[in-house]
C-alpha positions in Angstrom: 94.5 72.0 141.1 94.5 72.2 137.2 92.0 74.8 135.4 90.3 71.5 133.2 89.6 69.8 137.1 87.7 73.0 138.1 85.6 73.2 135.0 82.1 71.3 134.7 82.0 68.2 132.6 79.9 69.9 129.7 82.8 72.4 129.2 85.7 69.7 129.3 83.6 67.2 126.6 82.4 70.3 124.3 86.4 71.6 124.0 87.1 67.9 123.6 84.7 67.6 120.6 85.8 71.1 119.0 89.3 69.9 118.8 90.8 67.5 115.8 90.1 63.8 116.1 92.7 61.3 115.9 91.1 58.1 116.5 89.4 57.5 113.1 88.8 58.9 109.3 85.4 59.5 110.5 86.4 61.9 113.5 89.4 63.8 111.2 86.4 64.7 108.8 84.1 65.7 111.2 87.5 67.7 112.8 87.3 69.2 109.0 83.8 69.9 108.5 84.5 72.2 111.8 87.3 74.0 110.5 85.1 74.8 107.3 82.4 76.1 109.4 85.3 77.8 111.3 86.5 79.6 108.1 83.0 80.4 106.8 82.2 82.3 109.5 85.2 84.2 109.7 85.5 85.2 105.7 81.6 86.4 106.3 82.6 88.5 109.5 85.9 89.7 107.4 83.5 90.7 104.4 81.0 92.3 106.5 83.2 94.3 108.3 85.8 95.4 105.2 82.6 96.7 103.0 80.9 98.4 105.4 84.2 100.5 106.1 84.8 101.2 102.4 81.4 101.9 102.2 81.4 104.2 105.8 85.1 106.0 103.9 83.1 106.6 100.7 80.2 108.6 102.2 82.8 110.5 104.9 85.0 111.2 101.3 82.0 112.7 99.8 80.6 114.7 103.0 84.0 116.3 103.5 84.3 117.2 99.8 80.1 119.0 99.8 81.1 120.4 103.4 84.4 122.1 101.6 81.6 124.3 99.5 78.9 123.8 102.1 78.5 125.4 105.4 77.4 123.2 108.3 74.1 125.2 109.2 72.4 127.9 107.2 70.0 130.6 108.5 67.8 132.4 106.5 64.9 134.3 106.4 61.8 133.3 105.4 60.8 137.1 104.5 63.5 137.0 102.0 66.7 139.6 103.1 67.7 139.4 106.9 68.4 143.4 107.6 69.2 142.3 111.2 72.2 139.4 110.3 74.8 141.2 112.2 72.7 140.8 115.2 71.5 137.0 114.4 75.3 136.1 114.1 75.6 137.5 117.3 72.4 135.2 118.4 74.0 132.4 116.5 77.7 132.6 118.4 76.2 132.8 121.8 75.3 129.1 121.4 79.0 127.3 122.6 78.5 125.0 119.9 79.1 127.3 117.2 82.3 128.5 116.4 82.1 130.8 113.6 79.6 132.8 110.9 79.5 134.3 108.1 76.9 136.5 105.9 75.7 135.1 102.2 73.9 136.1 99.4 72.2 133.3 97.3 70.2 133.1 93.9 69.9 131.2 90.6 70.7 132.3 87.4 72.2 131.4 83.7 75.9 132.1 82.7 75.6 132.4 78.8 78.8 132.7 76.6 79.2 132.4 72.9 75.4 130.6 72.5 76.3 128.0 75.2 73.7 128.7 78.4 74.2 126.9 81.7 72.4 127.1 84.8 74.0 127.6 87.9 73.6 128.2 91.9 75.0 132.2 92.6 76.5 132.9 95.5 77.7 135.9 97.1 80.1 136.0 100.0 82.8 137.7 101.6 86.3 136.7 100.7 87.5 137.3 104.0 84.7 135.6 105.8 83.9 132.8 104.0 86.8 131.2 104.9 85.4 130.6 108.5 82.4 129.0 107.6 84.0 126.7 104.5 87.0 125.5 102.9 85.9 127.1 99.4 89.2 128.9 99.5 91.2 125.9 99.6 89.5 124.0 96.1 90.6 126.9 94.5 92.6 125.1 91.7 93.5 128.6 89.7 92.8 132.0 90.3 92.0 133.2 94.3 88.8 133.5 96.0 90.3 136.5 97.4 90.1 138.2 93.9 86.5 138.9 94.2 86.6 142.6 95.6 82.9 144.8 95.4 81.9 146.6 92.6 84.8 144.9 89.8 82.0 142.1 89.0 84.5 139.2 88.8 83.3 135.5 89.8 84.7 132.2 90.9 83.5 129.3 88.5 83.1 125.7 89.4 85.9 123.5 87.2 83.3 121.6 85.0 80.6 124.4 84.6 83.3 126.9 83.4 85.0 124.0 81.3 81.5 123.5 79.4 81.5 127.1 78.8 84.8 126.9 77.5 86.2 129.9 80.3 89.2 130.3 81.4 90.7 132.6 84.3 90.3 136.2 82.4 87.7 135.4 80.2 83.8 137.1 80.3 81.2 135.2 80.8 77.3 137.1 81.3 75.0 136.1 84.2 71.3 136.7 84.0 69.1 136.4 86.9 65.4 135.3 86.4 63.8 138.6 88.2 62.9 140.2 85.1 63.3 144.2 84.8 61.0 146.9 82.6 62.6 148.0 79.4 61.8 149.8 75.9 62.0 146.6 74.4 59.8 145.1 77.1 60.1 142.3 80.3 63.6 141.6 80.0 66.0 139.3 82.3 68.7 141.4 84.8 72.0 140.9 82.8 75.5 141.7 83.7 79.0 140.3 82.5 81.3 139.7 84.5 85.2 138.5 84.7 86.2 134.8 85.7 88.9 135.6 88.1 88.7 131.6 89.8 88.3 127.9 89.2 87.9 126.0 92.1 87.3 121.9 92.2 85.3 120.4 95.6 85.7 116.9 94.1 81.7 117.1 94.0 80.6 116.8 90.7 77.1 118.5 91.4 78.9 121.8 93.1 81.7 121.7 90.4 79.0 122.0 87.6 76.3 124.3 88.9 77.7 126.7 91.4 79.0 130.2 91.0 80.5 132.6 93.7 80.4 136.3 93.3 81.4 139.3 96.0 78.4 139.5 98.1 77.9 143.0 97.3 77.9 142.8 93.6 74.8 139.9 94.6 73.5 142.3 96.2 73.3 144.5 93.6 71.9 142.4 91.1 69.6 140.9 93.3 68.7 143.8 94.3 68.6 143.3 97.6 69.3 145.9 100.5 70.4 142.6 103.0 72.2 139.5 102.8 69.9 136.5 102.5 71.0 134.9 105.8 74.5 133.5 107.5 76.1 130.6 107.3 77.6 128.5 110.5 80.4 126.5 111.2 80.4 124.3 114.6 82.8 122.1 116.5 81.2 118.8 115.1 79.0 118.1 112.2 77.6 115.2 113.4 76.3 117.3 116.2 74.7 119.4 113.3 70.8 118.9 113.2 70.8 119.0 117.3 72.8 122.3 117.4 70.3 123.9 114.2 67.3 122.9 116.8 68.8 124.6 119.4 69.3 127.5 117.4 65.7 127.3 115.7 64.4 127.5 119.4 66.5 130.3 120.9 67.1 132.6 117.6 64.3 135.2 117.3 62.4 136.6 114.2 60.8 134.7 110.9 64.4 132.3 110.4 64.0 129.2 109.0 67.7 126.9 110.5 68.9 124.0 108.1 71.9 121.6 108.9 74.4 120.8 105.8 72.3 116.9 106.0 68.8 118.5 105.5 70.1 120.7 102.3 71.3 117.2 101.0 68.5 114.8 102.7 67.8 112.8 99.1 71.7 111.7 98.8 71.7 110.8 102.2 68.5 108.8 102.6 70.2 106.9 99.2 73.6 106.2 101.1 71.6 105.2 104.2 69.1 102.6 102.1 72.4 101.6 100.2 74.0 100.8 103.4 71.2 98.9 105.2 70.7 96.8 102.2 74.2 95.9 102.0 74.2 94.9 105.6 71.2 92.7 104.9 73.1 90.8 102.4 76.7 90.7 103.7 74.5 89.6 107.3 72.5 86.4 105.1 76.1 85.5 104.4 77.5 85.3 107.7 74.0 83.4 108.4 74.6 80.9 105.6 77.8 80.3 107.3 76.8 80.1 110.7 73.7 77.5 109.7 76.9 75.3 108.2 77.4 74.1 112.0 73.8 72.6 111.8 75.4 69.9 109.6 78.9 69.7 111.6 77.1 69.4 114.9 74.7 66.6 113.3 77.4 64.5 111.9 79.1 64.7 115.4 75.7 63.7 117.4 75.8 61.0 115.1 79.3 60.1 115.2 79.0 60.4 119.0 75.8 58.4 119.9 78.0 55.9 121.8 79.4 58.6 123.8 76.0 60.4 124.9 75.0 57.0 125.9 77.7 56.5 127.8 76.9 59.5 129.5 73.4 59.0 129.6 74.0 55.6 131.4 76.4 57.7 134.1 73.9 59.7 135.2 74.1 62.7 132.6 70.8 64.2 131.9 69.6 65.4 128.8 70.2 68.7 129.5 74.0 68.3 130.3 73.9 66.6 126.8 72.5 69.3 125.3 75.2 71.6 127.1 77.8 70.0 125.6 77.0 70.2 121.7 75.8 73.5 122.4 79.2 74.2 123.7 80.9 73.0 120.4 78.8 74.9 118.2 79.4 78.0 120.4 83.2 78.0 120.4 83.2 76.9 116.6 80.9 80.2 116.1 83.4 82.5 118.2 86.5 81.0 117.1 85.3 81.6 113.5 84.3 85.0 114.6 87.1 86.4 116.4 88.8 85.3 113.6 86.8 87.1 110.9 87.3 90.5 113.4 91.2 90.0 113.2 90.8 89.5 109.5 88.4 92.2 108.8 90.0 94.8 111.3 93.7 94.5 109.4 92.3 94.7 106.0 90.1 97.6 106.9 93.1 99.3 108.6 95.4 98.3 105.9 92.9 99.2 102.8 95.5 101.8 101.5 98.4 99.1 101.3 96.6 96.0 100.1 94.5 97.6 97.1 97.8 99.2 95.2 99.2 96.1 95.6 96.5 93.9 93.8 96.7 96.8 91.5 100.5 96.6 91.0 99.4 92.5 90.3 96.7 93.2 88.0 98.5 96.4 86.0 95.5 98.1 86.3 93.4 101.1 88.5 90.4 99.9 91.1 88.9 103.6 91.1 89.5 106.4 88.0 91.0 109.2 89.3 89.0 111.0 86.4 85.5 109.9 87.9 85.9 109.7 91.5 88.6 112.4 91.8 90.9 109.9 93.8 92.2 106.5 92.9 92.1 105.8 96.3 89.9 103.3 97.8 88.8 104.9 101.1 88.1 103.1 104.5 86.7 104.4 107.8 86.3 100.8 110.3 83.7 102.3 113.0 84.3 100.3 116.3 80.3 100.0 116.9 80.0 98.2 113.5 82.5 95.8 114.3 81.1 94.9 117.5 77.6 95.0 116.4 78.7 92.3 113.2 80.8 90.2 116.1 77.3 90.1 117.9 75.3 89.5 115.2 77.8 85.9 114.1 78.0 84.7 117.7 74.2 85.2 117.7 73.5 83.0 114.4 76.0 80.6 115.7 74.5 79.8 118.9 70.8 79.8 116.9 72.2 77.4 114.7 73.5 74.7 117.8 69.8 74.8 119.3 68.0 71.9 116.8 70.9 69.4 116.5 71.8 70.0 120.7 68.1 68.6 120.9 68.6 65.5 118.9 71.6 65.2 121.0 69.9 65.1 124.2 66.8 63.0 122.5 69.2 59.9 121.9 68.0 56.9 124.0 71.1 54.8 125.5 69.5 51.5 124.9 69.4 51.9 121.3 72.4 54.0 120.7 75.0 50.8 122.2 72.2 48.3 120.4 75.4 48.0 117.7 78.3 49.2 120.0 
């Protein structure tokens, strides 16, 4: 026995109706109204699904470029120094989750040269350390990280805050702290010059303009400070990050206060997340707008098909079964188009890296400036969950959008339907 024998009626009629009509002008643009609805549906999915990737590659671009100058948790004391850090790292690595640490210093102060003043984030660290906890070392565009040694006073610049004081690897450049000391002349700032031995470029404009890393001795020192300020963690996964600084919060002992790298950058993230919700909103009225399209294909083809549902009626059908079968229609219509869209959506997300240059070869022209985003490529990161979840959300509309005009269908009386059959 044939698959089509052992399915109910509903199902054989509905896949009847979804295919193209033959019989008239009338069915063939009915047959076409379908394939529209078919195509909406799918370019919405398709949209969806490719900007919410780009969008997913541009946040994980700019969390791996802060997380090259940031460490995934910080712990600090609220008392100011931590005297006891080698024994909090010690606390710190006994959680599994956390894989290495590293001692810091950190202050704020001005880097003046020739009359130009900028502001800028100090901190000290341990060459040999700090690459445990960050990839600092690695943006490193000239000089070394490993040049800052105790007591020589040398410093690592961000690219665009030593560029606006017009410093190059060798040159001086004078910090000054705000802790003011007692002088002759008075309440003057702590001062000290010291030598730019480094440039390094994270890619993150706000770190590459306004931060500043110094031995953390020589922070120390200026600071005047007879501990480090706290460590800095690295763990196995930074998404695990604010469950992990819990943890830690709840089993370290003494006055620590335990931030994860998103709580040191919570207003940029809150932005993306709002950014990204919005953008779903509109890209998901899109795919709605699309989806409602099959009100007017499945309304055409109740009235195209008012003979048939009498027919049916006359047969025995209830109105129920009627209402099966356009509900059928408008259901596969809604899947077709949105397993289409998926397929569509999934290659060009996949593909992102191909497809752009090659519009870009087209146009003669650049999508991204390499100047301002530090990469002219477009980035893409498809997340399975956001496919599926868009997949749902389509079939979903879709079968909303068969409910009113499977109604009608079943509300057609067979007396007057064949009145002018």
């Amino acid at each position: 026995m044939s698959i089509t024998h052992k399915m109910p009626y509903e199902w054989l009629i509905g896949l009847r109706y979804t295919r193209a009509g033959r019989r008239s002008g009338r069915n063939s643009f009915i047959s076409f109204i379908s394939l529209i609805s078919v195509a909406g549906i799918g370019l919405g999915v398709a949209a969806l699904i490719v900007v919410l990737s780009i969008m997913n590659g541009f946040r994980k671009d700019v969390t791996d470029r802060m997380l090259s100058v940031l460490a995934h948790i910080e712990v600090v004391d609220t008392r100011g120094g931590m005297p006891a850090w080698r024994e909090s790292m010690q606390d710190a690595l006994k959680n599994p989750a956390v894989k290495a640490a590293a001692p810091f210093v950190q202050s704020q102060g001005m880097l003046l040269r020739d009359g130009a003043m900028r502001p800028a984030l100090i901190r000290g660290v341990l060459p040999a350390e700090e690459p445990k906890v960050s990839d600092v070392a690695k943006t490193v565009r000239e000089g070394s990280l490993d040049a800052l040694r105790p007591g020589e006073f040398n410093i690592v610049l961000g690219y665009a805050l030593a560029r606006s004081l017009g410093l190059q690897v060798g040159d001086k450049v004078t910090m000054a702290l705000a802790q003011a000391q007692v002088t002759p002349a008075g309440m003057l700032p702590r001062m000290r010059t010291f030598t730019v031995v480094g440039l390094f470029q994270s890619g993150h404009y706000e770190f590459d303009n306004g931060m500043a890393f110094v031995h953390m001795d020589d922070a120390q020192k200026m600071e005047r400070l007879a501990a480090p300020s706290g460590i800095r963690l690295r763990i196995d996964d930074i998404h695990k990050a604010p469950q992990v600084a819990e943890q830690l919060q709840a089993s370290m002992p003494g006055h620590l206060l335990v931030r994860d790298w998103s709580k040191q950058n919570k207003t940029w993230f809150a932005a993306v997340q709002t950014e990204k919700k919005m953008m779903l909103i509109v890209m998901t009225l899109i795919i709605t707008v699309a989806a409602f399209n099959l009100v007017s294909t499945l309304v055409m083809t109740v009235t195209d098909k008012q003979a048939d549902i009498a027919i049916l009626r006359t047969l025995g059908s209830s109105p129920r079964s009627i209402m099966k079968i356009f509900m059928i229609q408008g259901a596969l219509i809604g899947t077709l188009g949105t397993l289409a869209g998926v397929a569509l959506g999934v290659i060009v997300a996949l593909n992102i890296g191909v497809i752009v240059p090659f519009f870009e070869h087209l146009a003669g022209g650049q999508i991204l400036s390499s100047e301002i985003y530090q990469s002219s490529a477009l980035p893409s990161d498809l997340r399975w969950p956001d496919v599926f979840g868009i997949g749902g959300i389509a079939v979903l509309m879709a079968f909303l959008a068969t409910i009113y005009p499977s109604y009608a269908a079943s509300r057609v009386k067979p007396a007057e339907a064949l009145r002018y059959e």
